[in-house]
N, C-alpha and C positions, 0 to 999 in steps of 0.2 A: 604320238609314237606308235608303230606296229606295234599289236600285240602277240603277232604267230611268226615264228621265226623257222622256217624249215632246212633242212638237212642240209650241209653243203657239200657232199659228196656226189658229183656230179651220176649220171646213170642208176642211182643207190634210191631203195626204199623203204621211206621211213615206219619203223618196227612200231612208232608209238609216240606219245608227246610224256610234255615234265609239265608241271607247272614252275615257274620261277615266281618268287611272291619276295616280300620286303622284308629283312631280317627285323626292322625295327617294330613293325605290326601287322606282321604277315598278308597285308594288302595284296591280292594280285597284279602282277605288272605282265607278266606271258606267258603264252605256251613256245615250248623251241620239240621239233624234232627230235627224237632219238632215233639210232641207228644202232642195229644187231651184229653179230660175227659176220654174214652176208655185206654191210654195206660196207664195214673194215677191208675185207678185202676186197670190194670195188675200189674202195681209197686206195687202198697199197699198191692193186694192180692200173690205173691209172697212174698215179705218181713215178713208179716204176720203170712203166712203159714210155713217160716224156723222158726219164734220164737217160733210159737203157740204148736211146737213140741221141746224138749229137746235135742232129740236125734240129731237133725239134729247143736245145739249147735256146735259151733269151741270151743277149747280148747285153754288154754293159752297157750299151747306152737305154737297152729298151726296158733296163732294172733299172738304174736312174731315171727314168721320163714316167714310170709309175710311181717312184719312192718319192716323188718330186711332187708328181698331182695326187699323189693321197695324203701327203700332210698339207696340201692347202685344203684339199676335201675336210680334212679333221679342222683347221684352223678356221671354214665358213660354219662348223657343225660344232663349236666348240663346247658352248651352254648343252647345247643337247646329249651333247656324250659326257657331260659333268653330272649332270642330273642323273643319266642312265647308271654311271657308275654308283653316284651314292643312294641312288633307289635299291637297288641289288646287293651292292656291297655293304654297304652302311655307314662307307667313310662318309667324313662331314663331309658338305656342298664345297668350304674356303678350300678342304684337303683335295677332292675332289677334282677341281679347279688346279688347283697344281699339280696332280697326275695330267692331265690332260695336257695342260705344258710340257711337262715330261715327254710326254709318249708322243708329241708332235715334233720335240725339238731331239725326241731318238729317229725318227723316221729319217730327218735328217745327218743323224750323224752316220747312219745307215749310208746315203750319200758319201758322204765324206769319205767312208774307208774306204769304198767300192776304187772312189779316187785318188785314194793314197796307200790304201796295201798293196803289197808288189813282191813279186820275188825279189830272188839278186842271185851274186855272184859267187859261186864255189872257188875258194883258187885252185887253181892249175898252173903248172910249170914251176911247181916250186921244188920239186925233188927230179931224181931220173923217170918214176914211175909215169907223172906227171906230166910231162915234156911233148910239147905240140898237142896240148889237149884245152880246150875251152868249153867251163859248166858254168850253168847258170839252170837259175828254178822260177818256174810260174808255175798259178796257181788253177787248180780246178775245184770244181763243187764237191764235195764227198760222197754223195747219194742223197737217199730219199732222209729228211730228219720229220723223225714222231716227235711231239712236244707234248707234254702235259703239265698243264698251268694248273695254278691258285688261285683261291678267292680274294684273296686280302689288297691287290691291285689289279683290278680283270683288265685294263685295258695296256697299262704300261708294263706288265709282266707278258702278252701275249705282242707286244710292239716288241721286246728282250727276246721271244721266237721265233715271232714269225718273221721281224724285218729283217736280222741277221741271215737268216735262212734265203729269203726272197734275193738279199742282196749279194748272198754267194753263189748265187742260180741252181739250191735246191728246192726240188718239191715239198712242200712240207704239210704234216698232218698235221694237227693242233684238237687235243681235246681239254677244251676248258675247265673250271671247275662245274658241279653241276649246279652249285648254289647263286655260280655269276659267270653264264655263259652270253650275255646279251651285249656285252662291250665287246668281246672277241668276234663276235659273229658280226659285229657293225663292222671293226674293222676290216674283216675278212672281205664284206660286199663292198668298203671305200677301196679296198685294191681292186675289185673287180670292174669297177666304175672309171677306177684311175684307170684302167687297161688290162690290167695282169689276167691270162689267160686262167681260166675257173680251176683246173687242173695243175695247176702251180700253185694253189693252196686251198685247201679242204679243213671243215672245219664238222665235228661229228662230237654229240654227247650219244655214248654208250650206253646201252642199254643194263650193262652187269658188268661187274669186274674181269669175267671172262673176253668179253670183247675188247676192251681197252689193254689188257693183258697180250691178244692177239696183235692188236696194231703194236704194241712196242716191243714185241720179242720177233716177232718176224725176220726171214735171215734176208728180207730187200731192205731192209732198214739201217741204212749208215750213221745216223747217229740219233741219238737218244737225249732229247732236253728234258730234264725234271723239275718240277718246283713245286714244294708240298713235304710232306711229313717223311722224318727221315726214316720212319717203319716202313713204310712203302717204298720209297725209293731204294733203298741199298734192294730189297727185295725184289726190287724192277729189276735190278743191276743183275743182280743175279742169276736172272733167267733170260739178258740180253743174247741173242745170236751170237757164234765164233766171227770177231770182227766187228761189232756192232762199239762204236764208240758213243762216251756219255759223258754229259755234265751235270751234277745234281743240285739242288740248293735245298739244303734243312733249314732249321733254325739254330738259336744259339739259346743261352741263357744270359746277353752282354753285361760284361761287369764295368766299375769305372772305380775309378783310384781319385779319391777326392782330398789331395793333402791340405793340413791346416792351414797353411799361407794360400788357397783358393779363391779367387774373389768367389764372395757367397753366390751374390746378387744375382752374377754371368753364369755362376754354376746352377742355379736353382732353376733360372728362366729355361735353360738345355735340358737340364734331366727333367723337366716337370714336360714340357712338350714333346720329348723323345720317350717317353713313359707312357704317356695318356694319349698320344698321337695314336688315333682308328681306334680305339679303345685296346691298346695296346698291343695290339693284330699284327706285329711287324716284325721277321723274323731276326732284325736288329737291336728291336726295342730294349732302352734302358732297363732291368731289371734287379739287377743285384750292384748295391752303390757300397762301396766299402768306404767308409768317412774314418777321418783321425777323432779317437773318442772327444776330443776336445770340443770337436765343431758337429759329431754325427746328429745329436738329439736338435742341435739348431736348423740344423739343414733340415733332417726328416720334416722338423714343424713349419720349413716355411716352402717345402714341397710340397705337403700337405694343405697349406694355405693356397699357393697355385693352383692345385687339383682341384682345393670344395672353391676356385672365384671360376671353373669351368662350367659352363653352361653342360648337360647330357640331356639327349632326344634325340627329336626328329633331325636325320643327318641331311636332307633336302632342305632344312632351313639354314640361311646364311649366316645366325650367330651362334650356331653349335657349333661346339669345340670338341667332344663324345661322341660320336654315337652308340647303337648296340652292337652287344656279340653277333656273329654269322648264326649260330644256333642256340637255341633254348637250351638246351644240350651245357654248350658251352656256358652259359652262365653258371649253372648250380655246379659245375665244375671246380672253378672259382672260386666260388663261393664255399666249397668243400676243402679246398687246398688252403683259401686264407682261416677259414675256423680252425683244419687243422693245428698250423702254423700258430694260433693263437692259444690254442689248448696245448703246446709244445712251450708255451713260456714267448711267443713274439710278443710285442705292443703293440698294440694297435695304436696307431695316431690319428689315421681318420681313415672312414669309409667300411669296408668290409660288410656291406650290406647291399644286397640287387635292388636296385628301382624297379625292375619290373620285371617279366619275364626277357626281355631282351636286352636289359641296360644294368649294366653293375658302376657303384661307384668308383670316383679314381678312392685308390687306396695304397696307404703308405702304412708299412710296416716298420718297425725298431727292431732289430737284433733277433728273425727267427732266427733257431737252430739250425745248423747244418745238415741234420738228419730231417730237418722238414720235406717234403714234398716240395713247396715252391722254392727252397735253397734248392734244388739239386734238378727242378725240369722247367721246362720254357713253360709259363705262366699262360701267355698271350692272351694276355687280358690286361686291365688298367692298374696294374699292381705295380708298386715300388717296392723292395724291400732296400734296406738302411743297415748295415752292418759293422760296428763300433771296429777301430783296429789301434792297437799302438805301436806299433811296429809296420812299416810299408812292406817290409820281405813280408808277411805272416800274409799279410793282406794279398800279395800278388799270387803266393802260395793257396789259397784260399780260391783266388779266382782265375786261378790254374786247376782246378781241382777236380772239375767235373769232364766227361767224357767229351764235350761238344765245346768248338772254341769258332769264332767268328771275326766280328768287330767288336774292338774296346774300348777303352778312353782314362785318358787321366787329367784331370783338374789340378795344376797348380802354377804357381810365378815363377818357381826357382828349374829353371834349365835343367840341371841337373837332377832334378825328381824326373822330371819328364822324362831325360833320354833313358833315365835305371826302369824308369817303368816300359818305352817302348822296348828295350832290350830284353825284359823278364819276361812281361807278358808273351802267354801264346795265343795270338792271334794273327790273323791274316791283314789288318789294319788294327793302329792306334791311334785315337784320335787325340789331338793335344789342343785342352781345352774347349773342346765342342763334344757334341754327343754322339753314341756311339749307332746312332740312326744315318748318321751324313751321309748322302750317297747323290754324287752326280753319275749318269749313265753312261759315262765314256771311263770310270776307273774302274782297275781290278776289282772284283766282288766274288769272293771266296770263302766257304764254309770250310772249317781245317775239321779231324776229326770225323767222330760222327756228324756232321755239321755240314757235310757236303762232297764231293770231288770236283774238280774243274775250276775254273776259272770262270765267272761270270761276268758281265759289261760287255756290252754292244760291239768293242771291234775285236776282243778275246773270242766270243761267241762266234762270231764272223770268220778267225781267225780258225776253231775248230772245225765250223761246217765245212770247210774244203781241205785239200789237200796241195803238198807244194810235188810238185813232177819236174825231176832233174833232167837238161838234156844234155851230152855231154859229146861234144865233137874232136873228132880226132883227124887232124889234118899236117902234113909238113908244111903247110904254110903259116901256122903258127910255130 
């Protein structure tokens, strides 16, 4: 594999390099370019400059005949962008491996709605105002869209930006995270290979928060994709341009409703892999399981039992099920929030200890407090907690409770638990009977709350980047 990865800001140069090294043992894997306020706005005046002119517009067919030879590009480089991802990221290789399905079989659905979204028809002639008049709506690109992605899936989060974008025929900037810029930027050269003109998408690590700051407040900037920490984001939001539209995605804290009549067995296998999934890096992840006291201390222990039969390490090996945290950082974090938690009266059931500087164990908690720390903020890490209820209202109250609401889930046989729970719960999905990680790329995906704005998923996304333009004809021969 390369290991220097240079600037993709066509005209623009580079202020300096990063190094990109292995979450899991800080191995070096590359150097990538960075870019200063200077090459920001060579990006912005570039991208700008293709909109601000029509003619220089791509055509749907020449947005599908790229979106088409760059996921067979990604489907011949498959192994290679599985490894890339989990060298950098840290997700396991198997995890790994199904991102890359993801983000192959998104580029495709990218296709898909280019081919099936569509205006339509306003009526007319149905009052006097009305009369002899015929409207109808198509659709245009919106402008130039800034993206700032995350670490925790760098190539099928930056396929959520950049393909949406590419297939609504805007230009689009994309600045990676800086911990996993090397999937994004592969993908960026398979568009450019597939054909897409260099200047239809641009891909820049920042030099400072001030330059990344400049590419998303900027007033040629029409829309605004986020994904990352909802401190930062609502704060991006805040300082967007008059007219500057945005999508954000935070995280949650997800809760699940696990009633006594649950099959254990179905329930324990979901929460225990949507919990310890990336080492728990997912801003869906399973975290706060409310159990009917009758069955919580069983489930806890055979959650626990799932988590210590999980292999943790090296995530480029094929039977690791863990890998590490993105940062060292982020481990003693964890590691400070579960001790809390335990000096607050939780149980520990197992785990609660780092393997290493980069690797915490999975860890299931019994009944922290409410006032704990990891009760009340996104863990993102390999933590479970377990939380006794006797009463389902207390419980749904409970996991209504906190400021951030996403995806949720309830566990049980009887119908009617379920429908009481999708109705109570505040969240933007409930899941019935599976876990609250489930996500195919063509459904809504919505942070409520501090937890996000917008709509996320591939043809919502799509659906944002452009705009519907009415035209509306007035003739006597209608």
């Amino acid at each position: 594999m390369s290991d220097h990865f240079k600037l993709l800001v066509p005209g623009a140069t580079a202020a300096g390099t990063v190094n990109v090294t292995a979450p899991y043992d800080g191995a070096h894997i590359a150097t990538i370019e960075t870019g200063d306020a200077s090459a920001v706005e060579t990006a912005l005046a570039t991208a700008h400059k293709l909109f601000a002119d029509k003619k220089n517009w791509l055509s749907a067919q020449q947005r599908i005949n790229v979106l088409e030879k760059a996921a067979d590009i990604m489907q011949s480089r498959f192994d290679e962008l599985a490894i890339e991802a989990a060298r950098e990221g840290g997700k396991p290789l198997a995890d790994s491996k199904v991102e890359v399905a993801r983000a192959i079989d998104g580029m495709k659905n990218c296709v898909e709605v280019i081919r099936s979204e569509h205006g339509e028809e306003i009526p007319m002639r149905r009052n006097a105002a009305s009369m002899n008049r015929l409207a109808f709506t198509t659709r245009e690109p919106i402008g130039v869209v800034a993206a700032v992605s995350a670490f925790n899936h760098p190539l099928n989060l930056a396929v959520h930006q950049i393909g949406p974008a590419v297939a609504a025929g805007c230009p689009v900037i994309i600045k990676p995270a800086e911990d996993t810029p090397l999937s994004c930027f592969r993908l960026i050269n398979i568009l450019y290979e597939a054909g897409l003109p260099e200047g239809w998408c641009q891909g820049i690590v920042t030099t400072d928060h001030e330059a990344a700051e400049k590419l998303v407040t900027d007033p040629r900037v029409g829309f605004f994709s986020f994904i990352g920490s909802a401190r930062v984001g609502w704060m991006l939001r805040s300082k967007l341009a008059n007219g500057t539209r945005c999508a954000l995605e935070h995280g949650g804290v997800a809760p699940v409703i696990v009633a006594q009549d649950a099959s254990i067995d179905n329930t324990v296998a979901a929460l225990a892999k949507a919990g310890f999934y990336h080492a728990g890096q997912v801003c869906v992840s399973v975290q706060r399981v409310y159990a009917e006291k009758s069955i919580a201390r069983t489930l806890a222990e055979k959650i626990a039992e799932a988590g210590n039969n999980m292999k943790v390490g090296d995530p480029t090996l094929a039977d690791t099920d863990i890998g590490p945290l993105i940062r060292h950082t982020e481990t003693e974090r964890i590691d400070k929030w579960v001790k809390e938690s335990i000096d607050k009266g939780a149980e520990l059931i197992t785990g609660g200890e780092k393997i290493s500087d980069s690797c915490y164990q999975a860890t299931v908690l019994l009944n922290p407090p409410d006032d704990a720390i990891i009760s009340q903020n996104e863990v993102f890490g390999p933590v479970i907690c377990v939380y006794e209820y006797e009463d389902i209202d207390d419980a749904i109250a409970r996991a209504n409770g906190l400021d951030v609401a996403f995806q949720a889930a309830v566990f049980s046989s009887n119908i009617d638990t379920c429908m009481h729970a999708f109705n109570q719960l505040e969240a933007s999905a409930v899941m019935v009977n599976d876990h609250t990680a489930f996500r195919v790329d063509w459904m809504p995906f919505a942070g409520l709350k501090h937890s996000g704005y917008g709509v996320g998923g591939i043809p919502h996304t799509f659906r944002d980047m452009q705009i519907e333009k009415m035209m509306l004809i007035h003739s006597p021969a209608l």
